[in-house]
Each structure stands twice: as C-alpha cells, then as structure tokens.
C-alpha positions in Angstrom: 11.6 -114.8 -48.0 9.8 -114.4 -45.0 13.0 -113.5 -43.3 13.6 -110.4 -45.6 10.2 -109.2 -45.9 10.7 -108.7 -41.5 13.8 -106.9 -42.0 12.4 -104.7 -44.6 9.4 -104.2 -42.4 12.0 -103.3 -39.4 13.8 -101.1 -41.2 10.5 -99.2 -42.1 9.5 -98.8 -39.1 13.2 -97.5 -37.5 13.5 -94.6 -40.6 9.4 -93.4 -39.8 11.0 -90.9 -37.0 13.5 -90.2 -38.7 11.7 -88.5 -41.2 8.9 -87.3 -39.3 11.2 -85.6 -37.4 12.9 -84.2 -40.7 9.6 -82.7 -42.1 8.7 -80.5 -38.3 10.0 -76.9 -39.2 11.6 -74.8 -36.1 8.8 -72.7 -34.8 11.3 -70.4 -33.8 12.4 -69.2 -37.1 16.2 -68.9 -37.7 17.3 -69.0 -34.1 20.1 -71.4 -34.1 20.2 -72.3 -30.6 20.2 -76.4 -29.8 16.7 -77.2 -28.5 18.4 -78.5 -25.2 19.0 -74.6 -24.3 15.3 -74.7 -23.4 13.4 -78.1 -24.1 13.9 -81.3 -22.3 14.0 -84.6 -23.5 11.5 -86.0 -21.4 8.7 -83.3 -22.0 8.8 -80.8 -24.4 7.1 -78.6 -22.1 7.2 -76.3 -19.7 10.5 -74.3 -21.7 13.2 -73.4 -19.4 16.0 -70.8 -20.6 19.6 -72.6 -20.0 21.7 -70.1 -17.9 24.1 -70.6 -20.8 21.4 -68.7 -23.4 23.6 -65.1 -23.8 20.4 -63.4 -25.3 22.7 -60.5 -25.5 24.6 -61.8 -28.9 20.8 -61.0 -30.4 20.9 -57.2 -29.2 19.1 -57.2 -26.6 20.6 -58.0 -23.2 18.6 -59.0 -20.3 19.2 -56.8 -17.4 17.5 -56.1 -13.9 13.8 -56.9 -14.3 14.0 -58.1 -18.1 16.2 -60.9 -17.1 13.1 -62.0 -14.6 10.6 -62.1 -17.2 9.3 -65.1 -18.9 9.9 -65.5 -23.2 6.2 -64.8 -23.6 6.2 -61.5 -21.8 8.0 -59.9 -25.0 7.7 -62.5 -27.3 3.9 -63.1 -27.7 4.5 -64.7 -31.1 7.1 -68.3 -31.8 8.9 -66.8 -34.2 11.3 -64.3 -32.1 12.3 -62.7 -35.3 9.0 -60.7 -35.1 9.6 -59.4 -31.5 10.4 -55.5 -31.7 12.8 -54.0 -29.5 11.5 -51.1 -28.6 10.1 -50.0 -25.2 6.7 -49.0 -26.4 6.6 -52.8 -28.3 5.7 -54.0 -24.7 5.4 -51.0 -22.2 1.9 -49.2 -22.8 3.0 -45.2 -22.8 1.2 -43.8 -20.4 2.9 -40.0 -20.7 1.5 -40.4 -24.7 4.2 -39.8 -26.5 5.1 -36.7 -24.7 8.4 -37.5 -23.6 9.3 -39.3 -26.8 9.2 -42.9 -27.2 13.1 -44.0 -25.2 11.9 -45.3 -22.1 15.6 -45.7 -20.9 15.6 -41.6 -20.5 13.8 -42.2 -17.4 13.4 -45.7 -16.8 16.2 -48.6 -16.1 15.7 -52.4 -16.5 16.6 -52.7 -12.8 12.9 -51.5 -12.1 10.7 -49.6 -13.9 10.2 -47.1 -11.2 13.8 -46.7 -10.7 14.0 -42.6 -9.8 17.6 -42.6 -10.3 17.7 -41.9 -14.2 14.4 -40.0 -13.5 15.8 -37.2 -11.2 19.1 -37.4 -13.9 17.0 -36.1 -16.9 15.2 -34.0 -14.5 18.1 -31.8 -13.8 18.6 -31.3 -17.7 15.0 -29.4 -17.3 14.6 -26.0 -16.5 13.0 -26.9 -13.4 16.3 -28.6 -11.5 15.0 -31.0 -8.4 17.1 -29.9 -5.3 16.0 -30.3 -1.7 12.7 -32.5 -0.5 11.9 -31.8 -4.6 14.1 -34.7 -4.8 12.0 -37.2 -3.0 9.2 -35.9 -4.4 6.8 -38.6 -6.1 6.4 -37.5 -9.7 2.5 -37.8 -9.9 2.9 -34.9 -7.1 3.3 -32.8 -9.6 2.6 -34.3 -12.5 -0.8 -35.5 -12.0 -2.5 -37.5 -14.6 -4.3 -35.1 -17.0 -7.2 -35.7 -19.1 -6.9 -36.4 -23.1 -5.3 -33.8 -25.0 -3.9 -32.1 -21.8 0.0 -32.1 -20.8 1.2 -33.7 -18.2 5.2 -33.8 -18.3 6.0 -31.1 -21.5 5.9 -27.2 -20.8 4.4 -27.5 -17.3 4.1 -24.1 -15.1 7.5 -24.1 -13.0 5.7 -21.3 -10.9 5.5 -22.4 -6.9 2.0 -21.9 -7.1 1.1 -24.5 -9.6 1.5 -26.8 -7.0 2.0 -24.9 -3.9 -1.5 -22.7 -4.7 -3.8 -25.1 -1.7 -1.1 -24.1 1.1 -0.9 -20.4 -0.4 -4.6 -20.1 -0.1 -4.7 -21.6 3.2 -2.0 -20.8 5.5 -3.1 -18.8 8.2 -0.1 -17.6 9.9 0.3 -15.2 8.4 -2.7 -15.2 5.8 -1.1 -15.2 2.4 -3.8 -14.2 0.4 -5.3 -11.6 2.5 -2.0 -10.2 3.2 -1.4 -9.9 -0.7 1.7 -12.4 -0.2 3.3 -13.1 -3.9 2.9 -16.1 -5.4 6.7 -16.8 -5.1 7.4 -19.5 -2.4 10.9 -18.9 -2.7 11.3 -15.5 -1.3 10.5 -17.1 2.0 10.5 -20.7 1.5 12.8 -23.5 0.8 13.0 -26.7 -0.8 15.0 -27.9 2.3 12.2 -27.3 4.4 8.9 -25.6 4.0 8.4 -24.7 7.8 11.2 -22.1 9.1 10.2 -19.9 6.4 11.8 -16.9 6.2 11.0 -13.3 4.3 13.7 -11.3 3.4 12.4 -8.0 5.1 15.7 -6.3 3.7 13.9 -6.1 0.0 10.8 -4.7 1.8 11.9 -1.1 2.7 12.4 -2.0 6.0 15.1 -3.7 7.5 15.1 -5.7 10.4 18.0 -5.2 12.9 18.5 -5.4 16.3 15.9 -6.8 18.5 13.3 -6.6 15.2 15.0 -9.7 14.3 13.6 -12.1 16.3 10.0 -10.2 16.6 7.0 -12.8 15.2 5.4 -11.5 12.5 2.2 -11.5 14.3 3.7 -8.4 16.6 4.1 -5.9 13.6 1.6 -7.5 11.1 -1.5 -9.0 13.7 -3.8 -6.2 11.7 -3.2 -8.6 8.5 -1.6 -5.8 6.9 1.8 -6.8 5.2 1.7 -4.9 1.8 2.0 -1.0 2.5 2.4 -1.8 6.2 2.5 1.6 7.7 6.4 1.7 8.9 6.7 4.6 11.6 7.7 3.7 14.9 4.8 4.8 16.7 2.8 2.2 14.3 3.7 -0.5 17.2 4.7 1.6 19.9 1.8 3.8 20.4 0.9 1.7 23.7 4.3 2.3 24.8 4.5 5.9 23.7 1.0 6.7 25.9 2.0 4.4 29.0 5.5 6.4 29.3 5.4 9.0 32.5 9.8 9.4 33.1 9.1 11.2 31.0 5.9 11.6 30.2 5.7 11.3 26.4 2.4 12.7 25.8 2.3 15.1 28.0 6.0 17.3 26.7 5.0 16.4 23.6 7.8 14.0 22.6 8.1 13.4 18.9 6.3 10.2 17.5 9.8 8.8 16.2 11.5 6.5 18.1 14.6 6.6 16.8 15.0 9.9 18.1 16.0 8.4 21.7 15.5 4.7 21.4 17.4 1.9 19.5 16.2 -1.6 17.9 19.2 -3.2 20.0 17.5 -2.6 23.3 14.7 -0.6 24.0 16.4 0.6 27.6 18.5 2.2 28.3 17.0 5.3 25.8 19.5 7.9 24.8 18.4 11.4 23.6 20.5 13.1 21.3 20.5 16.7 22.8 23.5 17.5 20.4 20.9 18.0 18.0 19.2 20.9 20.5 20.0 24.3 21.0 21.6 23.4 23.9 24.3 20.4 23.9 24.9 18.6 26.6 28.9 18.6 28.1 30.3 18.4 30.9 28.2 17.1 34.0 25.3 17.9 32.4 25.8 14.6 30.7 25.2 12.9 33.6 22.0 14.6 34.7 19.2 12.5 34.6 16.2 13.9 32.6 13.9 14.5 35.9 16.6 16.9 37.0 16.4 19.4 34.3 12.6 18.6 32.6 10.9 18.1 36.3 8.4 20.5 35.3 7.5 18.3 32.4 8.5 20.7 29.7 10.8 19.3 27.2 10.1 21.1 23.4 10.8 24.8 24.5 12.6 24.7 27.9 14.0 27.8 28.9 18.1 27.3 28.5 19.1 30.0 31.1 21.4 28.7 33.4 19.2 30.0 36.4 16.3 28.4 35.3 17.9 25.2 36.6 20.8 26.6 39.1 18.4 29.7 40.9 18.5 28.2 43.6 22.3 27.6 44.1 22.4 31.3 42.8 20.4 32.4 46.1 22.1 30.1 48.2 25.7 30.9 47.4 27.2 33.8 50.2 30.6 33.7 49.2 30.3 35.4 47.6 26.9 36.1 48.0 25.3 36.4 44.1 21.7 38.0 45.1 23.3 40.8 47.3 25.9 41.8 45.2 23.6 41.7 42.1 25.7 38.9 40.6 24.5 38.1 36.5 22.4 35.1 36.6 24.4 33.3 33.5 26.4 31.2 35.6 28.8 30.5 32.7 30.6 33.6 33.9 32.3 32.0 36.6 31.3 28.0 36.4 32.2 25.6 33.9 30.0 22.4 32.8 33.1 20.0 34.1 32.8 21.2 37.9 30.3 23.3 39.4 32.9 24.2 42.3 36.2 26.1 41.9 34.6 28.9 40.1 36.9 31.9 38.4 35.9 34.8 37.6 37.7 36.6 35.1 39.2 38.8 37.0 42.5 39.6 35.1 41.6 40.3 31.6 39.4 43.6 32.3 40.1 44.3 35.8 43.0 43.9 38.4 45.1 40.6 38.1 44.8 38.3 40.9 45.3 35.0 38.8 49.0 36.5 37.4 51.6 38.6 38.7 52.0 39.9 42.0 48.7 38.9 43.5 48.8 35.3 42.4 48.2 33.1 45.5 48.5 36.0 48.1 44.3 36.1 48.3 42.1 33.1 49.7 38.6 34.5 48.4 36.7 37.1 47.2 36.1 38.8 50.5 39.7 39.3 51.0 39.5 42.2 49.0 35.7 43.1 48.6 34.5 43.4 51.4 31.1 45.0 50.9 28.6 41.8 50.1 26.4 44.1 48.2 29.1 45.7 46.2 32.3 44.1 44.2 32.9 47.8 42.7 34.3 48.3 46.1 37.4 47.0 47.3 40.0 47.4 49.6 44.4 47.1 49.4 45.1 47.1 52.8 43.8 43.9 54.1 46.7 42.5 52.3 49.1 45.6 52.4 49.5 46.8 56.0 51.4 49.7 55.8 50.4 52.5 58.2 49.6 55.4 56.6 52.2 57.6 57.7 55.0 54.9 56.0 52.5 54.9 52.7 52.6 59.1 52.8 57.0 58.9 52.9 56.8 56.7 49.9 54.4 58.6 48.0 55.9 62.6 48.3 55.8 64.8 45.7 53.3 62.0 43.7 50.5 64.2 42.1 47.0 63.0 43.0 47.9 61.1 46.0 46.2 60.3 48.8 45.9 57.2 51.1 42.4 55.3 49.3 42.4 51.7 47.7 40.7 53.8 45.1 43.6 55.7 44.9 46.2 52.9 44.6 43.9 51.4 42.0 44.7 54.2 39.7 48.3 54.5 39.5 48.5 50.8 40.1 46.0 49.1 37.7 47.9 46.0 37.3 49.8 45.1 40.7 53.3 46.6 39.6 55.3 49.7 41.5 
C-alpha cells in the first residue's frame, strides 16, 4: 500500500510541468516559429534572433539598418501581430505629411539619410539637382519652417530664395546697386559659383576683341551696369584728351572710336579716308598722318594737290612749273602710284610725242621748248637740222610757207609729211 501510494505521488509530481506548461499561452500570438529561434534553454532571457529567422516570409524583410535593430525597436507590444508596417508606425514625420506618408520615396533601409533615392525623386521635381546642387545638404534649402508653413511642397525655385544673402552682398560688382536681376543663372553656374560669367551679347553690347577679357570694374567702376552709357568715348575719354599724333582734341576728331580704332588692338589705328572727299590710293596710302595734317587740321583740310606738294611745284626746273605758269593740280601730269615719270598729255590736244613719229626721238621737255617761261613756244629744229636753204627746195610753190616751227606746226599738226 505504501508502495503504490509513492508511485502515485511520483507520478503527480512528473505530470505538474507538464501541464503547467500546457496552460502558458504564446505571448507572441500566432507566430509559429519554435521558441529555440530566439529563447535558450538555459535562460529564457535576453532573446536572441536565430540567423535562420527569414522575417521576410511575414512581409517585411529586414534590410540595411532594419536588420540591425532589436524586436523592440518596431515591436513595442508581444504580440507581433499588432506591429504596423508602415514607415510612419515607427519613424516620427518630420516633413508633416507633406511628402506623403512612403518613406521609401526618399529614404532606404541601408540608412536613413541615404541621398541616393533622395536626389532620384528630386529629379522628378521641377527643380532638377545638377552640379554642386547635388551635394547640397537638403536643410540648405529646405530649412525647417515653423507650424503651418511649407518646407518641401511648392517651394520658390527662384535663385534668390536661397541665393538672396550673396545677391545682397556681393561687392564685386554690387548686385543690388547695380540693378543686377535676381537670376543667378545668367551669369552663374551650378558647377561653380565663382567664374561667373554675364552674357554681355543679350545686353546691347557685345564684347569682342580685346573687350573680352576687360574686368568689369574697367567699364562699370561708376557702379553703373543698367543703362550703362555705351559710346566709346564713355571709357576712352582719358585716351581721347591725352592723344597729340594726332592731337584729338585739338582737329577735332569725332568722339567714336570705331571710326579709326578696333577692339582687336587699339594700335596700330586705321582711318577710313575712303569715307572722305578725298580717298586715299596710290602712295598716299603710305603717308603717315603728320605728313599731310602737320598743321593740325583734319575736318576741312584743303584737298588741293599744292596744298601739300607746293613746295615740289617751286622746286621742280625741268621743267620749271612757277616760270612757265604751270597749273598747280598736279594730277595733270603725276599719278598717286609714282610721283616721278610724269606725262603730260601731250598727244590728245596738242602735237604727238608719245605716238607716231616723235615717239622716243625727244629726252625732255626742253628739247623742244625751250623758253622756261613759255611752253606755247617751241622749236622743230633742235631735232630736225635741215639748213634752211634744203627746207626752202622742199617746200616750192607751198602757199604760206616760210622757214618757222610755227610754221611747220601748221601744215604739220601731227608729225606726218
């Protein structure tokens, strides 16, 4: 008897676990994972996650910086069937709900201030990040706003929203007091903000030539950029006044530039005196200005030839042009191309020396005229030396005769018997 009440006793005792353990519900709800997945047998606590635990057969893989944090960071309750899966369940929205509740628009699990994805959806925006935009922190220019103010939807995509402290500021050249537009990009960059660089071309006034690399300090030091007086003698009135070959001021020379000098190079300058009453050809292309405008007169110059040759007129003896009363339009006998080997011309209204007959039998002037003071005089016979007794047998019975150069002029205007 004794015997068999022990046993039964034993027996007791060996099935009270057995059901205690029966009657403990899973804290965990329905998850039918094995405890051994996270418990121990040796102490139920601390829980560690088996590498073999695929929490992605329960929707919701653990990726990047998910799969480093512990059950209770998303699972404040023991029943995981109550955890929510959505972002905003444990992420605190700090944009409030402006750009909709999908963290994974901007954010990855890798980290949460992964930019990648950012600068993704950014380029969907009508604002597209390119250059230093793209590295950019996105409190630069999305700075936390106050309650009931947006921070991320239907911003300003003007430059000055955030470019407005360097607009007011810049010096060099003053923006604001230079009436600069509020545009960065007409001289700006997102590459670079130094090395800015205005498109002058849209202005009116094109830079070429040596303009081009001019600082903006050298057209525009009076702070003046909007209706920015654009003659030339705007800059160059220093130069224009401290000019004396030629004197500027003193001629008058006209205030435009253009008219002589070129943006490539100020030097050498080139008058266009095609444009004149008097074009330059010939030698006259080489003069320098001194030699015609030495008297300083430029607008108005006399354009007689003597005004600039009177001196070779009076010099010249052979023949000599004072004496023999000679017209003082040089153009009658010299060309622009050569001042020597003048020609006269002396066959189309008066006796041919250039044709015919006479053509190479004279060496100058004064072979026939021999009178300096006088060219309506001449004489035959320093080239025809006939006596006059042979030139009276040839000319009998001829009415009017009589031995004179005069007279052979008459009845031989031309050269011919």
């Amino acid at each position: 008897m004794r015997r068999l009440s022990a046993l039964v006793a034993v027996l007791l005792l060996a099935a009270l676990p057995l059901r205690a353990q029966e009657a403990t519900g899973n804290p965990h709800g329905d998850l039918a994972e094995p405890c051994a997945t996270c418990h121990a047998a040796d102490a139920w606590r601390p829980a560690r996650v088996s590498r073999a635990f695929d929490h992605g057969k329960f929707g919701f893989s653990l990726a990047g910086a998910h799969a480093q944090t512990g059950c209770r960071g998303c699972h404040a309750q023991l029943d995981f069937r109550r955890a929510l899966r959505a972002c905003a369940a444990c992420h605190s929205d700090v944009h409030r709900g402006e750009l909709g509740a999908d963290c994974a628009q901007c954010h990855t699990a890798r980290s949460f201030l992964d930019r990648s994805a950012m600068v993704r959806a950014h380029q969907l925006t009508r604002f597209p990040l390119t250059g230093t935009h793209l590295a950019a922190h996105c409190e630069t220019c999305h700075p936390p706003a106050a309650q009931g103010r947006l921070t991320f939807v239907n911003r300003s995509v003007d430059c000055v929203q955030c470019h407005d402290h360097a607009y007011r500021t810049v010096k060099s050249p003053d923006h604001l007091a230079g009436g600069f537009p509020t545009d960065c990009n007409q001289c700006h960059s997102t590459a670079t903000w130094p090395g800015a660089r205005f498109n002058h071309s849209a202005s009116g006034f094109p830079l070429t030539g040596a303009h081009r690399a001019v600082a903006c300090q050298q057209c525009h030091g009076d702070g003046v950029y909007a209706g920015k007086n654009t003659t030339c003698v705007s800059c160059h009135q220093a130069a224009y006044d401290g000019t004396t070959d030629p004197s500027h001021r003193a001629a008058p020379f006209p205030t435009d530039c253009t008219a002589c000098h070129t943006t490539t190079a100020w030097q050498p300058a080139s008058f266009d005196h095609s444009a004149t009453a008097f074009p330059l050809t010939g030698a006259h292309i080489a003069a320098t200005c001194q030699q015609c405008h030495g008297d300083g007169v430029y607008a108005g110059k006399n354009t007689a030839c003597a005004s600039c040759h009177q001196a070779a007129f009076d010099g010249t003896t052979d023949p000599n042009h004072r004496a023999a009363g000679f017209p003082t339009d040089c153009a009658s006998c010299h060309t622009t191309t050569t001042w020597d080997g003048a020609r006269f011309d002396h066959d189309a209204g008066f006796f041919p020396i250039y044709s015919g007959k006479h053509a190479g039998k004279w060496a100058s002037c004064s072979t026939c005229h021999t009178s300096q003071t006088s060219y309506q005089s001449f004489t035959c016979f320093s080239c025809h030396e006939h006596g006059q007794a042979e030139t009276d047998g040839h000319h009998g019975g001829v009415s009017g005769y009589s031995y004179d150069s005069q007279a052979c002029y008459s009845c031989h205007p031309r050269g011919s018997s």
